[in-house]
C-alpha positions in Angstrom: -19.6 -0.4 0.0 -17.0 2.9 0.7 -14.6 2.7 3.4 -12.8 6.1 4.6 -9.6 4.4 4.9 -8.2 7.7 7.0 -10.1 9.8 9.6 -9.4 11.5 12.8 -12.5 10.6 14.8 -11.0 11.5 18.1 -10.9 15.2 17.1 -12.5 17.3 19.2 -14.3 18.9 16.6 -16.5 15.6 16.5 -17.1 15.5 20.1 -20.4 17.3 20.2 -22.1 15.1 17.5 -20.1 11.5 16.6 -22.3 9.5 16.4 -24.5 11.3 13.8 -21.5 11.5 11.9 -21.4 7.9 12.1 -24.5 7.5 11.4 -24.5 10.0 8.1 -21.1 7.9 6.8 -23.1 4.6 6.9 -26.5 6.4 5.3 -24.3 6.8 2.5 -22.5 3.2 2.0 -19.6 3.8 4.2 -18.9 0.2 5.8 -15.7 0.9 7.3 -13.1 3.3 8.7 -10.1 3.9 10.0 -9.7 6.2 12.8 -6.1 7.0 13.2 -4.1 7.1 16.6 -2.1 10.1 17.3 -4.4 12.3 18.7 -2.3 15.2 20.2 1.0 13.5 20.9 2.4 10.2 21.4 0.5 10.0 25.1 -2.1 9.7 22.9 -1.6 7.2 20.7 -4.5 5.2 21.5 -7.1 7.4 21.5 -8.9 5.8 18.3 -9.2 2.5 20.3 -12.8 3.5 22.4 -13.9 4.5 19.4 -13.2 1.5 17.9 -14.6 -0.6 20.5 -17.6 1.2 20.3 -18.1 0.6 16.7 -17.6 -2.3 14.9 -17.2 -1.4 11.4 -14.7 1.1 12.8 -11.1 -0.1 13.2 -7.9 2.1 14.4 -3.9 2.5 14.4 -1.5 3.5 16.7 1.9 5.9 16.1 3.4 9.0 16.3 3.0 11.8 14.1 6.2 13.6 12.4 4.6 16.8 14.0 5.1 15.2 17.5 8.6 13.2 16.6 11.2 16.1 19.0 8.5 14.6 22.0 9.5 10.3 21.4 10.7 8.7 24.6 11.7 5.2 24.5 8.6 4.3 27.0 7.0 5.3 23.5 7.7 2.3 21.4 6.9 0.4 24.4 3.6 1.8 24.6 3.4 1.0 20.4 4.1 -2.2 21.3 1.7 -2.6 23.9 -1.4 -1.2 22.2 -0.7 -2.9 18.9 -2.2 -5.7 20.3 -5.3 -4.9 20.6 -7.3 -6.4 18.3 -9.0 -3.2 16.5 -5.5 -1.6 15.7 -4.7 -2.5 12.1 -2.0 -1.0 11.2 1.2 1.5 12.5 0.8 5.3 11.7 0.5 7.7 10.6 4.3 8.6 10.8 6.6 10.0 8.4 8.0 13.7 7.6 6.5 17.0 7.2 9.1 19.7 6.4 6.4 21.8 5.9 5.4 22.7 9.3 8.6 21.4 10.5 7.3 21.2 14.2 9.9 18.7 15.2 13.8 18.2 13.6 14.3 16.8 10.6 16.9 14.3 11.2 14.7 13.0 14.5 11.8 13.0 11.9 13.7 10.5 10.1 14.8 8.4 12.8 11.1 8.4 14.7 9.7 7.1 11.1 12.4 4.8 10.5 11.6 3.2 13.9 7.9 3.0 13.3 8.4 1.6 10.4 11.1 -1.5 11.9 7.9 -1.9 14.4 5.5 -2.2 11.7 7.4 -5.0 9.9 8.2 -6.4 13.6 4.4 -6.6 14.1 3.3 -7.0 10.5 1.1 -4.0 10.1 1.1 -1.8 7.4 2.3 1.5 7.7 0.3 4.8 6.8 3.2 7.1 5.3 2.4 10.9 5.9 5.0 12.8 3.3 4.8 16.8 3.0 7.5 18.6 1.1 9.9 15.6 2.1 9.1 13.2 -1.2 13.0 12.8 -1.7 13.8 11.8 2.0 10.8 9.6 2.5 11.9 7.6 -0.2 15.3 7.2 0.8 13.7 6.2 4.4 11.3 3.8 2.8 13.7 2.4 0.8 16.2 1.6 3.7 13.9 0.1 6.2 11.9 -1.8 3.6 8.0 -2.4 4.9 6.7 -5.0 4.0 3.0 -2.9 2.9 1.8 0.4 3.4 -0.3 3.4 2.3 1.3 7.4 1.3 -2.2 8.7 2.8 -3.7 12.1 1.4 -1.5 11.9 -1.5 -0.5 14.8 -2.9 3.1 14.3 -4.2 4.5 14.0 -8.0 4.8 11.1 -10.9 8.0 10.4 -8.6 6.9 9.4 -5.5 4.0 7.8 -6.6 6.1 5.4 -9.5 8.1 4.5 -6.2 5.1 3.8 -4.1 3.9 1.4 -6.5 7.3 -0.2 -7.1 7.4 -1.3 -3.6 3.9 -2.4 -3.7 2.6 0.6 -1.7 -1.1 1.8 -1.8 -1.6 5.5 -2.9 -4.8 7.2 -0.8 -6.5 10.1 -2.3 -8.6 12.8 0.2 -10.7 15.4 -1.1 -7.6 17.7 -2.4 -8.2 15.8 -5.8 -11.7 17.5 -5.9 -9.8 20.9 -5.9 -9.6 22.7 -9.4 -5.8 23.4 -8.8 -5.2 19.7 -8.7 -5.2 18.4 -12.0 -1.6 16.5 -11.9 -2.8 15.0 -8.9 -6.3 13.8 -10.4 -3.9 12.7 -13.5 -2.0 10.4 -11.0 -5.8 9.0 -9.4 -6.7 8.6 -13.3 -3.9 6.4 -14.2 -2.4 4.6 -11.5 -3.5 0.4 -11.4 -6.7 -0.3 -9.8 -5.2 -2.1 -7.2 -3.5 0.1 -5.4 -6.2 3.0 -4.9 -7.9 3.8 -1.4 -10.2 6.8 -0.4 -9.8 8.8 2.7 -11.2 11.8 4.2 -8.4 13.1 6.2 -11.6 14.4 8.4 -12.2 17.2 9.8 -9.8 17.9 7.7 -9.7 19.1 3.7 -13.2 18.0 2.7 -14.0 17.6 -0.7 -15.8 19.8 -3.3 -18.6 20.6 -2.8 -18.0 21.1 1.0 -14.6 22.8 0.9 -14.6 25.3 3.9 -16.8 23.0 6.0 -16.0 20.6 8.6 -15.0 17.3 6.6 -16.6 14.0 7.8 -16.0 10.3 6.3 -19.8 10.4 4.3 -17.7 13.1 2.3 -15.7 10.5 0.9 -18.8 8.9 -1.7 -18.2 13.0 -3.2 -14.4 11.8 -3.4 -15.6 8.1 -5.2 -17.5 10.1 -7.5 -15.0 12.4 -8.5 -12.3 9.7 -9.1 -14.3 7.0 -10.8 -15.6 10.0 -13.3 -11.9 10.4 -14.0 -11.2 6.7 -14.6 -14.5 6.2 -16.9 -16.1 4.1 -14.6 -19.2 3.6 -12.4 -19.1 4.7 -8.8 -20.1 1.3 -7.5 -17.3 -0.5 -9.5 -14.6 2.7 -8.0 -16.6 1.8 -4.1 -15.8 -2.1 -4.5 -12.4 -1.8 -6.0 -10.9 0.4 -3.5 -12.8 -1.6 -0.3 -11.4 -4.9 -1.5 -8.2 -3.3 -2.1 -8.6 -2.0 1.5 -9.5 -5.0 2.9 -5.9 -6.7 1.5 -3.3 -4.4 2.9 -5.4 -4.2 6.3 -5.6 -8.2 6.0 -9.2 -7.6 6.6 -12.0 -10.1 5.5 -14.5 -8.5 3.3 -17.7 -8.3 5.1 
């Protein structure tokens, strides 16, 4: 059994065929996913939950993005609240900061994610930590506010930020970028790091793996990711596919099925 433990299924770039992608991701072993709720802003935030209603191998989150943090109104945390309730949302996120793009401030980056992250302990859901070019400030963030579980999603930080994640019992989440032949300290990190705290994700329609890179990314891309990764750690893909479901399955408090 896969699980695509990160996908954006409400993209619009789905709309014209979803349910054949659906349909390809469970020809291939996938038996769960996680569509995350941000869509395109925080009146948004529960756009993964028809889609999780509609499926039920598919499950969802709510949160804002850092991209969308300069556009947080209080009514926003209300509405976190509110929809985190629902029975298919299993965790908070994604959130966090991106001084890449750097589409909203930093310092209301850090005090959106710090927010989310006093909900997600609030509500006991783990939190799905988006980190780009900001590995020293998410850390001091993390470390402040204190979840209790989480997942850094589409790793692709250092030995740092990855030591930390693990001290504070984080999941680390791989997408198709450690396919890429310019990743190799990144595949070093999926090599060594304990089997317990690896998930795969496809970030889809985003950064599909070799061999699709340049096409539209969709969760059955993430058996090419398995592969990859369970070459690297000298095992079989089954063993790689059961590992990282059951290890799924715990931070999500989900019951293996």
């Amino acid at each position: 059994m896969l699980i695509d433990s990160h996908a954006h299924l409400d993209d619009a770039r789905f709309d014209s065929d979803r349910d054949a992608v659906l349909q390809r991701a469970w020809d291939v072993g996938v038996r769960k996913i996680l569509t995350i709720g941000n869509g395109s802003g925080p009146d948004q935030m529960g756009c993964g939950i028809p889609i999780a209603e509609a499926h039920e191998w598919v499950y969802t989150s709510v949160g804002v993005h850092p991209h969308d943090a300069g556009k947080v109104e209080e009514r926003h945390y209300q509405q976190i609240e509110q929809l985190a309730s629902h029975p298919k949302v299993i965790a908070l996120g994604e959130t966090g900061l991106d001084y890449y793009y750097d589409h909203s401030p930093r310092t209301v980056q850090r005090e959106v994610f710090a927010h989310q992250i006093s909900f997600a302990n609030k509500l006991d859901l783990p939190v799905i930590v988006h980190t780009r070019d900001a590995d020293e400030d998410t850390e001091a963030v993390l470390k402040q506010e204190t979840p209790a579980h989480g997942v850094i999603h589409c790793f692709t930080s250092g030995d740092k930020l990855a030591d930390f994640a693990l001290s504070i019992g984080f999941l680390i989440s791989f997408s198709g970028i450690v396919t890429f032949p310019n990743a190799k300290s990144l595949a070093e990190i999926a090599r060594r790091i304990p089997a317990d705290r690896i998930l795969l994700e496809t970030d889809c329609p985003y950064l599909a793996p070799v061999p699709h890179r340049g096409k539209r990314n969709e969760p059955s891309f993430v058996a090419d990711t398995a592969r990859f990764i369970a070459t690297l750690r000298g095992i079989a893909p089954d063993e790689l596919a059961a590992q990282t479901s059951a290890n799924f399955d715990r931070v999500f408090a989900l019951k293996t099925s």
